[in-house]
C-alpha positions as CSV (number, residue, x, y, z in Angstrom):
1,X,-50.1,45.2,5.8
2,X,-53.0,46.3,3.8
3,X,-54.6,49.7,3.9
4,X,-57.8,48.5,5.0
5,X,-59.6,45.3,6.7
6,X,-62.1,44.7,4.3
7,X,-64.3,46.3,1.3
8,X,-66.8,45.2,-1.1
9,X,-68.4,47.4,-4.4
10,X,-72.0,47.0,-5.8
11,X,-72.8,47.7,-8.9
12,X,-76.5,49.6,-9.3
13,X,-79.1,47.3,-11.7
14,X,-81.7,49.0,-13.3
15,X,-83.1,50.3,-10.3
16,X,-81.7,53.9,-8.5
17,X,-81.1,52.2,-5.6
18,X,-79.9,49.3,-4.5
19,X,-81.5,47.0,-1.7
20,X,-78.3,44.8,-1.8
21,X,-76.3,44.8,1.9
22,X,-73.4,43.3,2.9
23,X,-71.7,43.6,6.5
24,X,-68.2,42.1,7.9
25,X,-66.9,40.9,11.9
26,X,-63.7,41.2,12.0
27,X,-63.2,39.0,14.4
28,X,-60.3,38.4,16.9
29,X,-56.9,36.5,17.5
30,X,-57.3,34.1,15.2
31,X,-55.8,31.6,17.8
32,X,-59.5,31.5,19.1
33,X,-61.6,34.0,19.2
34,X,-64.6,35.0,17.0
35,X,-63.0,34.4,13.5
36,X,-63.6,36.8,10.7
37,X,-67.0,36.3,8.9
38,X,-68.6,38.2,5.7
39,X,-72.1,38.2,4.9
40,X,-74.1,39.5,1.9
41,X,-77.7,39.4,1.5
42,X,-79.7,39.8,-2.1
43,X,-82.5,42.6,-2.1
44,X,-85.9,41.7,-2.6
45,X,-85.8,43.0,-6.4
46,X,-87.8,45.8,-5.7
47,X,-90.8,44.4,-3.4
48,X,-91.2,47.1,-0.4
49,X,-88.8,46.9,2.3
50,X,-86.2,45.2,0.6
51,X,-83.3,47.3,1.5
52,X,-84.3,47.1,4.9
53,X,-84.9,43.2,4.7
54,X,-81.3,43.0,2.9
55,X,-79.7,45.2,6.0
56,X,-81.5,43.6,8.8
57,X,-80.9,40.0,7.5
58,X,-77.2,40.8,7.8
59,X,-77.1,42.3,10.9
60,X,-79.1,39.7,12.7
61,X,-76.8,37.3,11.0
62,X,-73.4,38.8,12.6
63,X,-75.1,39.1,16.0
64,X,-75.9,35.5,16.2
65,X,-72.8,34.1,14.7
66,X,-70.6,36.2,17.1
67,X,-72.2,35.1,20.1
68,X,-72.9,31.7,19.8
69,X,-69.8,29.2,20.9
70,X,-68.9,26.5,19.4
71,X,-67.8,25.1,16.1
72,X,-68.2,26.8,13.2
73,X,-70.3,25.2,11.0
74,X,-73.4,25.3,13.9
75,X,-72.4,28.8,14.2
76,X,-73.1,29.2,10.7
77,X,-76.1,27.5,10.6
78,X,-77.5,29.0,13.5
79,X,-77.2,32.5,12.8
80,X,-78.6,31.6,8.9
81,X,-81.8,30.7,11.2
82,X,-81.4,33.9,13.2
83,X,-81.1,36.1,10.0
């Protein structure tokens, strides 16, 4: 077994920040629950807000992918319109 679920690294641009976000659901039993989905969403290359955008677009992303039913690829489609 590994010593952790997931991980991801950024590397900083030229910027001292970084508006880059990425967030993971784990999932469940992956006889049929909510399978295990990743999502990483680009900055706004330095326009205001874009961290935040970044976050939020990942977070709204999870939330609508883990509770919609059904297969995945609408899941997948749907929470892209969510986020």
């Amino acid at each position: 077994m590994n010593a952790f679920e997931h991980a991801w690294q950024t590397t900083r641009g030229a910027r001292e920040y970084q508006e880059d976000s990425a967030a993971v659901a784990n999932g469940s039993s992956p006889a049929g629950g909510v399978p295990r989905v990743a999502v990483l969403a680009d900055g706004m290359g330095g326009h205001t807000g874009g961290a935040l955008a970044s976050r939020v677009c990942c977070e709204q992303f999870l939330e609508a992918f883990t509770k919609r039913n059904g297969p995945v690829p609408d899941r997948l489609r749907d929470a892209l319109d969510a986020a």
